[in-house]
FIKOL-994711 format. One record per residue: residue number from 1; y negated, z, x negated of N, C-alpha, C in turn. Coordinates in steps of 0.1 Angstrom, whole numbers. Layout:
<nulos>
- pos/n_v/n_w/n_u/ca_v/ca_w/ca_u/c_v/c_w/c_u
- NUM/Y/Z/X/Y/Z/X/Y/Z/X;
...
</nulos>
This chain:
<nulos>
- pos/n_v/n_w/n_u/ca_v/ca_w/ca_u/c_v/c_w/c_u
- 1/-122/289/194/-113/278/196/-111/269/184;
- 2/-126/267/177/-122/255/164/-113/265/154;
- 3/-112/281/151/-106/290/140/-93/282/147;
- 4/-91/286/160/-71/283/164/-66/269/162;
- 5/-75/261/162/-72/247/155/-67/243/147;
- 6/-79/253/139/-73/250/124/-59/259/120;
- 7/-59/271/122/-46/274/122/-30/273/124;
- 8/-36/261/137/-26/254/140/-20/247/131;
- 9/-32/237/127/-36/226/117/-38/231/103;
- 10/-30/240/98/-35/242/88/-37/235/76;
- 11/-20/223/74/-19/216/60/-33/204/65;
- 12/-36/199/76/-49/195/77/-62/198/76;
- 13/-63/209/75/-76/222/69/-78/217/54;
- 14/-64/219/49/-66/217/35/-67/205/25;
- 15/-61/194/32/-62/183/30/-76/179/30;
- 16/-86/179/45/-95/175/46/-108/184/35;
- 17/-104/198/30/-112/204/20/-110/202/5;
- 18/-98/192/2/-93/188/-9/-104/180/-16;
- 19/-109/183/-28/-119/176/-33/-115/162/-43;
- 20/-100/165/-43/-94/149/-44/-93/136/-36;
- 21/-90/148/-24/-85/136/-10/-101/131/-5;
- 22/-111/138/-7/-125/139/-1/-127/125/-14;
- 23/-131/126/-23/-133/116/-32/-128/104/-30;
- 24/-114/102/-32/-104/93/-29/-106/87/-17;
- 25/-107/94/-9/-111/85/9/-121/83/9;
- 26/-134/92/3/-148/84/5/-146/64/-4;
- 27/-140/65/-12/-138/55/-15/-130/44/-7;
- 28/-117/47/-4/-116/38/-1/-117/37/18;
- 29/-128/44/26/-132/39/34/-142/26/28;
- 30/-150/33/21/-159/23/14/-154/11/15;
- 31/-140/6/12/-136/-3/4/-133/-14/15;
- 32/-125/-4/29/-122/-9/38/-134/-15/45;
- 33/-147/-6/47/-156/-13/52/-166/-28/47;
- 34/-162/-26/33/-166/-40/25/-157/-54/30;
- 35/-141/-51/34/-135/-60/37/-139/-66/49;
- 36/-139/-54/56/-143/-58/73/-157/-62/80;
- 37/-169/-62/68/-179/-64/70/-186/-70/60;
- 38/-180/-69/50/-182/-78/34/-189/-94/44;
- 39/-181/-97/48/-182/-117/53/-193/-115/61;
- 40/-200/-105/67/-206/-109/74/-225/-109/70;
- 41/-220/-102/52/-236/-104/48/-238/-115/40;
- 42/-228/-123/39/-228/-136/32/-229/-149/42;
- 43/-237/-159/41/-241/-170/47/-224/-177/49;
- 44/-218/-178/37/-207/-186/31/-195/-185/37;
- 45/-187/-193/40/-170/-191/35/-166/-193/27;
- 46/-155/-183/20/-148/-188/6/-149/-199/3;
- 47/-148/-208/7/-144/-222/10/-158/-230/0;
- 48/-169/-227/7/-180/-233/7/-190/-237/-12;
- 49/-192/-247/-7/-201/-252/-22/-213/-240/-18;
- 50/-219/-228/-30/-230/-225/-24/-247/-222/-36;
- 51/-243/-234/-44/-250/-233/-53/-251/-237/-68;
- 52/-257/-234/-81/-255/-239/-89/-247/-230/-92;
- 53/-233/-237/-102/-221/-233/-110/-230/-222/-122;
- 54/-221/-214/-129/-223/-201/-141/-239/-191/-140;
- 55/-239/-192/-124/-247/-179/-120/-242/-170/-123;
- 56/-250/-163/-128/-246/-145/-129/-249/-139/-117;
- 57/-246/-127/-118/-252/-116/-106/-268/-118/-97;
- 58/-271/-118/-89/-282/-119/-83/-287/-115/-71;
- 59/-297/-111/-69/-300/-107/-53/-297/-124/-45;
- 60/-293/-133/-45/-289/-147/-45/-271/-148/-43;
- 61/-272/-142/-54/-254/-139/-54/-249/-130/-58;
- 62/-245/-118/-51/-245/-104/-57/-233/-104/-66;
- 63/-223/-113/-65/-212/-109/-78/-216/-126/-84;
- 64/-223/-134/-85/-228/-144/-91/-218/-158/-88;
- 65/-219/-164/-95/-210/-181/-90/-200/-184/-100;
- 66/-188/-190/-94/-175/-199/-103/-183/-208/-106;
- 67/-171/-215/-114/-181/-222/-124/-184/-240/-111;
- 68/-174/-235/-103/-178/-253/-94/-187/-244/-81;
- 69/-193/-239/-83/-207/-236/-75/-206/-226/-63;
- 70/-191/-216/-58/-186/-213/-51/-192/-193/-54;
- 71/-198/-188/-40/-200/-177/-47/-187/-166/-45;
- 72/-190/-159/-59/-177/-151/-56/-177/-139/-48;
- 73/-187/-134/-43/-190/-122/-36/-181/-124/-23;
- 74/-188/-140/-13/-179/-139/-7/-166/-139/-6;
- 75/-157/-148/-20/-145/-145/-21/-135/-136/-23;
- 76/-148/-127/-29/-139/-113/-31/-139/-109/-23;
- 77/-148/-108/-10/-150/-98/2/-138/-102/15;
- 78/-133/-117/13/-125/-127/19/-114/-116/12;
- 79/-110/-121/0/-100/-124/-5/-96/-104/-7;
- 80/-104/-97/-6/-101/-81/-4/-95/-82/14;
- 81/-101/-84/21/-94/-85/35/-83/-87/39;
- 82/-76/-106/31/-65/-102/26/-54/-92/22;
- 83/-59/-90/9/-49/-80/1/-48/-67/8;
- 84/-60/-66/15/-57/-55/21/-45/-51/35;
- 85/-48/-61/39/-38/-65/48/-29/-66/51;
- 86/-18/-74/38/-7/-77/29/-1/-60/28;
- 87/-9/-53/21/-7/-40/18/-6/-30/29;
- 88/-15/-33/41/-8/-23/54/8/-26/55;
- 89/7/-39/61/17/-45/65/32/-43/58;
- 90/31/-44/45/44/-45/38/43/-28/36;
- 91/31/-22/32/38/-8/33/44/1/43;
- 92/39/-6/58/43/-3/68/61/-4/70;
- 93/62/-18/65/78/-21/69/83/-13/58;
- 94/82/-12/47/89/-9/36/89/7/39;
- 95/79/15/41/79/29/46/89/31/58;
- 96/92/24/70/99/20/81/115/23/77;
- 97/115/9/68/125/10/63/133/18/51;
- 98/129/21/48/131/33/36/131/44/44;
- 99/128/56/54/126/63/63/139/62/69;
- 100/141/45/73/155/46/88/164/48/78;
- 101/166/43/66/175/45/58/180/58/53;
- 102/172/63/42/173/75/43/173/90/55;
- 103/170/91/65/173/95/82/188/93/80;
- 104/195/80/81/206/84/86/215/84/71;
- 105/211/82/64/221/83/52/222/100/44;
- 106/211/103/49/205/122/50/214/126/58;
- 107/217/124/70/219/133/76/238/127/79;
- 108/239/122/77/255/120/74/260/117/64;
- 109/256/123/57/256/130/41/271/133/35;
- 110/274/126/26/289/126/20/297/121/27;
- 111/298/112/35/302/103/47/304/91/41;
- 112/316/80/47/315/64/41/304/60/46;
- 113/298/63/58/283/58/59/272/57/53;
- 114/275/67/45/261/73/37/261/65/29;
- 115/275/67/23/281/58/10/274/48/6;
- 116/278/38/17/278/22/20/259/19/24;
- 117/249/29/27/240/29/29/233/28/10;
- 118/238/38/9/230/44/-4/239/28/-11;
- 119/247/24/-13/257/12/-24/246/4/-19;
- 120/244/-3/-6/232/-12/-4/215/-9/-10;
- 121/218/0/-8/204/8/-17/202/6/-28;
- 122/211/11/-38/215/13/-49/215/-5/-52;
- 123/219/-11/-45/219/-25/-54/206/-29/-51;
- 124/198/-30/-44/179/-33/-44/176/-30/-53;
- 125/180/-11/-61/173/-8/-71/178/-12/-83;
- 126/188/-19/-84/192/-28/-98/189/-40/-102;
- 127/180/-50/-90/177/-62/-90/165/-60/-99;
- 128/163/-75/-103/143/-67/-110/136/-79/-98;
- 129/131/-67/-98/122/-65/-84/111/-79/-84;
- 130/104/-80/-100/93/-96/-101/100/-105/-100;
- 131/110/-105/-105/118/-117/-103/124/-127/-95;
- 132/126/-111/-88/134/-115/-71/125/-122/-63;
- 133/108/-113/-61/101/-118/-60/96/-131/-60;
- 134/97/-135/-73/90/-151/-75/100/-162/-72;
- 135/112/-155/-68/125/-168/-67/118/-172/-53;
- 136/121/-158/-46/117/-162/-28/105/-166/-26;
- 137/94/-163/-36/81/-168/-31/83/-184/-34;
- 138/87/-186/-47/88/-198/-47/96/-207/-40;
- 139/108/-203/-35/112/-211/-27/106/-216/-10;
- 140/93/-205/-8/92/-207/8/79/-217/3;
- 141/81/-229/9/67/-238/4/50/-233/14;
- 142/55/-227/24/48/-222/35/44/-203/32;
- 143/33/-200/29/32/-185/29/17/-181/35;
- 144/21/-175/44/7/-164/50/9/-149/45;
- 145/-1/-142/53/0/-132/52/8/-122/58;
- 146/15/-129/65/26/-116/73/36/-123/63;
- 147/41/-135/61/51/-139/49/53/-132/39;
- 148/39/-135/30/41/-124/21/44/-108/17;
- 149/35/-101/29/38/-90/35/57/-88/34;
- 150/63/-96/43/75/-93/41/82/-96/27;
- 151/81/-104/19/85/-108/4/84/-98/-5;
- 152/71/-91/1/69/-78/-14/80/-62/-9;
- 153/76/-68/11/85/-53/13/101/-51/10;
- 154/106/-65/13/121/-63/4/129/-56/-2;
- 155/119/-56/-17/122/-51/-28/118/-32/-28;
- 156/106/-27/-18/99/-18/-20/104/-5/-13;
- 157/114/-10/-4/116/3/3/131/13/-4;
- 158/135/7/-11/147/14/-22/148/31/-22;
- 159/135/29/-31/130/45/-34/124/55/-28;
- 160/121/46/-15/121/56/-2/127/62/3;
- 161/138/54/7/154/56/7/158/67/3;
- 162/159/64/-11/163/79/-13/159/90/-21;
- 163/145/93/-19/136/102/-17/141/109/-1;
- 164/137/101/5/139/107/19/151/110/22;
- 165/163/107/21/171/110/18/176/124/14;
- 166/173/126/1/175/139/-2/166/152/7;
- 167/152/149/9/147/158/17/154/158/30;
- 168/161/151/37/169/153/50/179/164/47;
- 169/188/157/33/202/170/33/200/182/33;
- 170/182/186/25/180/204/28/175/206/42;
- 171/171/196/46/167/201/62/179/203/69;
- 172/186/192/72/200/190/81/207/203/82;
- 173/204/214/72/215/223/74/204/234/76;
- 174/195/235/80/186/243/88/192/248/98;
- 175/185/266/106/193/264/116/190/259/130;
- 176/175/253/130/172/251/140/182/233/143;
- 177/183/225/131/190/214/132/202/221/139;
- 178/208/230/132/224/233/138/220/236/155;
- 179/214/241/155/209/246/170/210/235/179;
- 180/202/223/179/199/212/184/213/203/182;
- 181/226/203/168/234/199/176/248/205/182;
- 182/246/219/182/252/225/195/248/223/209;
- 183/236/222/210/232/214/223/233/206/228;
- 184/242/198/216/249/183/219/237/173/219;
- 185/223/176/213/212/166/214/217/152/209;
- 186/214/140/211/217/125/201/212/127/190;
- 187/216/121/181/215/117/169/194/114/163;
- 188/195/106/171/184/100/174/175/114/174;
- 189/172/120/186/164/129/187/162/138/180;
- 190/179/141/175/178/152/159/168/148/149;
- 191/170/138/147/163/129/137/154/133/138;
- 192/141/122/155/128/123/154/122/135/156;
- 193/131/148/163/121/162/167/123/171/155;
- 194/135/172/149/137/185/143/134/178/126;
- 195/140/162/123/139/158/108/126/151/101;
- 196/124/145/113/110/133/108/100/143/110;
- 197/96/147/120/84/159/124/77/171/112;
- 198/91/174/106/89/183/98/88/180/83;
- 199/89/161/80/87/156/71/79/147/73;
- 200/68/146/82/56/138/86/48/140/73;
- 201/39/150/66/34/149/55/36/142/45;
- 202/48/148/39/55/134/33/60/123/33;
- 203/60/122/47/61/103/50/47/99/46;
- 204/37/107/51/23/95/52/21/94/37;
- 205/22/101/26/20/106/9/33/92/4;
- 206/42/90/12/48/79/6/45/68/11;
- 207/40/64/29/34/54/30/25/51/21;
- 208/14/61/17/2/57/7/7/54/-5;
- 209/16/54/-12/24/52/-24/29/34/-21;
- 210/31/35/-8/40/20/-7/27/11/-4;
- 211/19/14/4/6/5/7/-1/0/-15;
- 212/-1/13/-21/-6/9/-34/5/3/-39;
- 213/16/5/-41/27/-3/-48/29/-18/-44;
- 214/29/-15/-28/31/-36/-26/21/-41/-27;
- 215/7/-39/-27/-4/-43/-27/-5/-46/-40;
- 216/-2/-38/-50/-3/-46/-66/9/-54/-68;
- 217/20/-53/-64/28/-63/-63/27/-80/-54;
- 218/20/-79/-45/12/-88/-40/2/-92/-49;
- 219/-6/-87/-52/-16/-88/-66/-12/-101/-75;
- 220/3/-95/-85/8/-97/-96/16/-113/-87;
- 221/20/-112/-76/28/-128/-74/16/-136/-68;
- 222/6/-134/-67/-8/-145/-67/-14/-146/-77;
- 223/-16/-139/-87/-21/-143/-101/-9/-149/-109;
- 224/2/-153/-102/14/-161/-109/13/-172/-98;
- 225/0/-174/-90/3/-189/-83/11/-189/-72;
- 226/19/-174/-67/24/-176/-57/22/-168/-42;
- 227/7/-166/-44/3/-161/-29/-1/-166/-17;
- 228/-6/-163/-11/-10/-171/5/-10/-188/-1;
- 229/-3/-196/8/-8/-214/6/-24/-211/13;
- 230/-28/-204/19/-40/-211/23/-47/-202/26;
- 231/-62/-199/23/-69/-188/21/-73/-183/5;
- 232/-78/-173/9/-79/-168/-5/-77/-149/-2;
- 233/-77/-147/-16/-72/-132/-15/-73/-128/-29;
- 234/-75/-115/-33/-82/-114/-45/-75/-113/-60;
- 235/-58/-112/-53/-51/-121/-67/-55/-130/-72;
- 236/-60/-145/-64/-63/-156/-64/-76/-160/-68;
- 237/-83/-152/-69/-100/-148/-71/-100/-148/-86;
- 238/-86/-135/-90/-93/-135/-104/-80/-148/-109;
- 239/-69/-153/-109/-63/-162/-109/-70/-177/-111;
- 240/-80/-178/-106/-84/-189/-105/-96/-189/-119;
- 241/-103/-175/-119/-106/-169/-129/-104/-178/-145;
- 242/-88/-169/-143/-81/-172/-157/-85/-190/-156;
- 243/-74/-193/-149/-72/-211/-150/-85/-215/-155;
- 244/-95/-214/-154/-109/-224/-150/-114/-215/-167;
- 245/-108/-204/-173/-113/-197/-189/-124/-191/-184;
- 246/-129/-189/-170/-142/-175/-169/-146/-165/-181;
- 247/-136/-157/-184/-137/-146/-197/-143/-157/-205;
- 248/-137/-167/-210/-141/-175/-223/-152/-180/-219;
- 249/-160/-183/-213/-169/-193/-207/-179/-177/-203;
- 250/-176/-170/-205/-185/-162/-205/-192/-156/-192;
- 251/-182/-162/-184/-186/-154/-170/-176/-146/-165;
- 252/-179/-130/-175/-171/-118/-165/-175/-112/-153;
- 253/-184/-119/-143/-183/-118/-129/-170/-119/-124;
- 254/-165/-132/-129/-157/-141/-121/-142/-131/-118;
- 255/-139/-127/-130/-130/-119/-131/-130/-108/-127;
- 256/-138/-98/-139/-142/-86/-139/-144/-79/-122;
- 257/-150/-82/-117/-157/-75/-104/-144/-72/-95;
- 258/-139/-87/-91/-128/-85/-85/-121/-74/-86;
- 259/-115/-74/-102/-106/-69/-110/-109/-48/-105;
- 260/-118/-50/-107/-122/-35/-110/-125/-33/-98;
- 261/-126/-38/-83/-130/-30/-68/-115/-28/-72;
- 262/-103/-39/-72/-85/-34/-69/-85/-18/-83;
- 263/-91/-20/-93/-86/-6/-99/-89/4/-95;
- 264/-104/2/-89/-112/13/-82/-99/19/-70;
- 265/-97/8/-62/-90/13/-54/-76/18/-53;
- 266/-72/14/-66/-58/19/-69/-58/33/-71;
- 267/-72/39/-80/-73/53/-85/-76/60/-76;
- 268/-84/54/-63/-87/63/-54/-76/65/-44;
- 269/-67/60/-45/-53/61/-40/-44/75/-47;
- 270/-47/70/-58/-37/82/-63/-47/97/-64;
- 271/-60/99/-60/-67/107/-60/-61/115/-50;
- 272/-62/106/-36/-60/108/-26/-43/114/-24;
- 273/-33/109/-29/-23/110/-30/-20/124/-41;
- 274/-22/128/-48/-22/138/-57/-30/155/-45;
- 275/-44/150/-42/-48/157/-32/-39/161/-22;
- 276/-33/152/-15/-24/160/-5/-11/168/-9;
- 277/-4/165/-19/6/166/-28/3/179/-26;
- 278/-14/184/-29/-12/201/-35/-20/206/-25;
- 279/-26/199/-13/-30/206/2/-12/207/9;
- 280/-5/201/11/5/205/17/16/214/9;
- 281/13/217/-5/29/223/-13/17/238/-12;
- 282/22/243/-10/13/258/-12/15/265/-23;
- 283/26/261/-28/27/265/-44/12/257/-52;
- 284/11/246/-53/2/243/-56/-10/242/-52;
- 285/-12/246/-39/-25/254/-33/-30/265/-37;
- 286/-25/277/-43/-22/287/-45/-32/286/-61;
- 287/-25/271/-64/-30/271/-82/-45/267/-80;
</nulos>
């Protein structure tokens, strides 16, 4: 019964025996479980005075102290929660939206609809994207985390668009599509049974592309001062970093640690993302 499973299942067979995607996910479960359970081995809230200021690392303070007495372990473990968050969220919509776009701009293909889809498209991807960014962040005086979330997705779903896009026009003319709309199926259904179904691998390979893209993009507009009003998040961790001279003052906790769990997790993203790339193409399975 487990052999017919897997056969069923096969680009999942290979995926899960991928020694990229195995690496890559051991990590960033890791990472996720620090967020979600990080706060609960620390006494502290971000928030909290918890000691003497220019501690280093310690069984006391495992990523050591800012310089006004605040330990960073918990902030990073706070302030990872956050970003992490930020980064479901806006990858979710931006994947969403990039998907519904390209879906119908695929599949009524050389159409004024498509047209006028892809012209709206096409103008997101001529804006510059930090820019846009920092106008809207700064204009909203009020930002949380679903705020933000939506601010980074904006700009992010463009090149989903039309990525996905193009893989619909070789599908659409499949004959099982033709099949389904001789049968007069909606639109709709064409889409989710015969278009999205058969391009589910590749949706999730660009979700994970957009979860790492807005997440450093969220990153980059809180180490410019414009992230959550309230809370903390691990832009703001090493941000606060810079302001207060940590590097200079000789405390690369302050910075450093933060800095390197987000690299860590960025590479185990693309580990992960490269892994599936050549569990599902079988040309590159093959290699």
């Amino acid at each position: 019964m487990l052999t017919e499973f897997w056969k069923k299942h096969e680009n999942l067979y290979y995926a899960l025996t991928n020694k990229k995607v195995i690496f890559g996910l051991t990590i960033v479960i890791f990472v996720f479980l620090l967020a979600v359970f990080g706060p609960m081995l620390t006494p502290y809230e971000y928030g909290d005075y918890a000691g003497e200021g220019y501690m280093p690392p310690s069984s006391q303070h495992f990523f050591g102290t800012t310089i006004d007495g605040k330990d960073v372990f918990t902030r990073t473990v706070y302030g990872l929660r956050s970003t992490l968050l930020v980064g479901v969220i806006a990858g979710t919509i931006a994947t969403l939206v990039g998907c519904a776009v390209g879906f119908l701009a695929g599949y009524y293909g050389g159409t004024l609809f498509d047209e006028l889809l892809m012209m709206m498209t096409n103008i997101f991807v001529v804006i510059p994207q930090l820019a846009l960014l920092i106008v809207i962040a700064a204009f909203l005086e009020v930002r949380g985390v679903v705020v933000m979330a939506v601010i980074v997705s904006i700009t992010a779903w463009p090149w989903t668009a039309r990525a996905v896009r193009s893989q619909t026009l070789s599908l659409k003319n499949q004959e099982y599509v033709s099949l389904s709309k001789i049968s007069s199926l909606n639109v709709g259904r064409i889409l989710r049974e015969d278009i999205a179904s058969n391009m589910f691998s590749y949706v999730f390979m660009v979700f994970i592309q957009q979860f790492n893209g807005t997440m450093l993009a969220t990153v980059q507009l809180e180490f410019l001062g414009l992230g959550p009003t309230k809370g903390i998040s691990l832009g703001l961790v090493m941000q606060n970093a810079v302001n207060w001279n940590g590097i200079q003052l000789g405390m690369w906790w302050w910075a450093i640690i933060p800095g390197l769990i987000l690299a860590v997790l960025i590479t185990a993203l693309y580990f992960i993302n490269t892994g599936l790339d050549a569990a599902f193409n079988p040309r590159l399975r093959e290699m």
